[in-house]
Legacy VTK file of the C-alpha trace (Angstrom):
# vtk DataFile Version 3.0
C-alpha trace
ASCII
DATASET POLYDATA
POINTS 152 float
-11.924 -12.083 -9.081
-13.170 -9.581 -6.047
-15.083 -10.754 -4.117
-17.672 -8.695 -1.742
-18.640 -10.366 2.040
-20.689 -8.753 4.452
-21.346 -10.116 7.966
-24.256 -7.946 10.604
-24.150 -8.307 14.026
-26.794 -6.452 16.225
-26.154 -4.783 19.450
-28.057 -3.219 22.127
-25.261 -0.608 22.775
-25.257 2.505 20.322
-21.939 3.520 18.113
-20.628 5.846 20.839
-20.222 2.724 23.552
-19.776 0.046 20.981
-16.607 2.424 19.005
-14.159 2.336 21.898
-13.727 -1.212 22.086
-12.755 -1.023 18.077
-10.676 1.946 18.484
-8.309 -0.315 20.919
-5.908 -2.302 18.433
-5.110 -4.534 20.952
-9.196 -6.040 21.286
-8.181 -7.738 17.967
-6.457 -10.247 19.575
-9.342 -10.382 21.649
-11.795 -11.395 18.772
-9.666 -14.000 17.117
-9.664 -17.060 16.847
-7.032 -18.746 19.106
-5.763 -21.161 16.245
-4.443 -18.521 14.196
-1.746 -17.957 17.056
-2.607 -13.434 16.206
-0.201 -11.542 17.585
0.714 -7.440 16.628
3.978 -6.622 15.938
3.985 -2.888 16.205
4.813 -1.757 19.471
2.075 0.190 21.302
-0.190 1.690 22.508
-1.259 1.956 19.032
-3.233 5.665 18.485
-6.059 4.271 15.596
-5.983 6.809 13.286
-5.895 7.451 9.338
-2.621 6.492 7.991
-1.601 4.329 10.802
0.022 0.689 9.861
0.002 -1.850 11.720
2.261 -4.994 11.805
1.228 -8.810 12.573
1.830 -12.180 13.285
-0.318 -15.309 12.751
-0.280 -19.025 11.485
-2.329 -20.223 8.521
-2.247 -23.851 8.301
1.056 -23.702 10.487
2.505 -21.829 8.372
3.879 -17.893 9.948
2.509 -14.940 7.749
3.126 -10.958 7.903
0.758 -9.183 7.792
0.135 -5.073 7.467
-2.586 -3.266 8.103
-3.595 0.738 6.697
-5.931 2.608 8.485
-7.542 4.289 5.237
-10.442 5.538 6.901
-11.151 6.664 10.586
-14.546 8.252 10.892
-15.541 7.391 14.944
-17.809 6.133 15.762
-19.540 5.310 12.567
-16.549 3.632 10.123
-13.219 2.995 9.776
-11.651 1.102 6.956
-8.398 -0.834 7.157
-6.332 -2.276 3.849
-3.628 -5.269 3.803
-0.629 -3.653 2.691
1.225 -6.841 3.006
0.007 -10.225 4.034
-1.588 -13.404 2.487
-4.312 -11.992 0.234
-4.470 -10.240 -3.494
-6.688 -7.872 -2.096
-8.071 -7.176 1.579
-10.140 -4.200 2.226
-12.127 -4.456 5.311
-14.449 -1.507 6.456
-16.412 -1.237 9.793
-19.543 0.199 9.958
-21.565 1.104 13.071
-25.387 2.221 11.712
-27.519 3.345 14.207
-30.998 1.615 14.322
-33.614 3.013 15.124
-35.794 2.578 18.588
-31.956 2.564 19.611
-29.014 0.010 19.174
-26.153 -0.438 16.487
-25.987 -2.927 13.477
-22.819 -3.414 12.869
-21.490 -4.434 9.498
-18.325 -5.480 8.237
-17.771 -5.651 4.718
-14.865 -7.337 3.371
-13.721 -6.921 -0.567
-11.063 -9.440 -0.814
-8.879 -11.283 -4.035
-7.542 -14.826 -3.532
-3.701 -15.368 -3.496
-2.135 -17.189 -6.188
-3.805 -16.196 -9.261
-5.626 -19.459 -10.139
-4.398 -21.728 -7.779
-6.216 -19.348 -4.858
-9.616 -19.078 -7.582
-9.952 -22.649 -7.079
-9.639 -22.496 -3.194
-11.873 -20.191 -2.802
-14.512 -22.236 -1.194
-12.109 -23.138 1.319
-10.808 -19.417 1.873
-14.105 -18.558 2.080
-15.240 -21.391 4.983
-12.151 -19.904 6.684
-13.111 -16.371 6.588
-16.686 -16.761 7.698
-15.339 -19.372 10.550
-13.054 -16.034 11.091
-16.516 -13.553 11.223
-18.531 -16.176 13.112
-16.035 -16.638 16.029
-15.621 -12.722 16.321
-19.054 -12.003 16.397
-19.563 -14.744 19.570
-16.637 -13.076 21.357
-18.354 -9.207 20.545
-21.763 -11.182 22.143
-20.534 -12.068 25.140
-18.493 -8.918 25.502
-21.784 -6.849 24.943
-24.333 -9.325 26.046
-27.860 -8.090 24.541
-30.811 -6.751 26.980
-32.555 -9.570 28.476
LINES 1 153
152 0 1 2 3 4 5 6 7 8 9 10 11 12 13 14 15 16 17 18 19 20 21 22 23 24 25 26 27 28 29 30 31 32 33 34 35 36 37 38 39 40 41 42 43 44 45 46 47 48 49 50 51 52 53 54 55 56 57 58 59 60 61 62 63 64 65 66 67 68 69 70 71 72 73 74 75 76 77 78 79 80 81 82 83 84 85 86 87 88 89 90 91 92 93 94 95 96 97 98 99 100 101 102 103 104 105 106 107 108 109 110 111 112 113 114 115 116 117 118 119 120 121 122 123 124 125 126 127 128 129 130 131 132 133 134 135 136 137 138 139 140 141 142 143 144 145 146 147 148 149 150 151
């Protein structure tokens, strides 16, 4: 089954100071979590762009995974949309949005459309997958906070 998650964060930056950061492969070390051990593999600097891939290296439960990333879509600084080509999950699609609100700011939104691995097996471990993923989305968005503190 797909699956659809969303997580908002607010900031008081707009898209054009928030997009940078993004647009810098090597921040997603950055934002997270240390227990996954995240490392990239592809030698850089990395040039984020449609159609680049990009390699890593973490642990799940101790265990080492591969991962690769597509850059599918690259539209700065409002979206850009990256796709597991290899790595631990059925189905990983993750885009980035960075909506402009009005009065000034950015809400940005990160959609996920993902498939458990292992047919069945990763259907009925799904509530754990998803506690993981939102641990994942909760712990980047307290890094991105204290990055880009909000106005006082």
């Amino acid at each position: 089954m797909i699956r659809t998650l969303r997580y908002e964060t607010r900031f008081r930056q707009e898209p054009g100071e928030l997009f940078p950061f993004f647009a810098d492969a090597a921040n997603l070390e950055r934002i997270t979590p240390a227990h996954l051990r995240f490392r990239i593999l592809t030698p850089g600097p990395l040039e984020m762009r449609r159609g680049l891939r990009i390699d890593y290296r973490l642990r799940l439960h101790g265990l080492p995974v591969r991962w690769r990333t597509h850059i599918t879509e690259w539209e700065p600084p409002l979206r850009f949309q990256d796709t597991q080509e290899r790595g631990p999950w059925a189905l990983w699609e993750h885009s980035h949005r960075f909506e402009p609100l009005p009065g000034g700011g950015t809400l940005m939104v990160d959609e996920l459309r993902v498939k458990a691995p292992l047919g069945l097996l990763g259907e009925l471990a799904w509530p754990l997958l998803r506690r993981q993923v939102d641990g994942i989305f909760t712990h980047r968005r307290q890094v991105l906070e204290a990055i880009f503190p909000p106005a006082s």
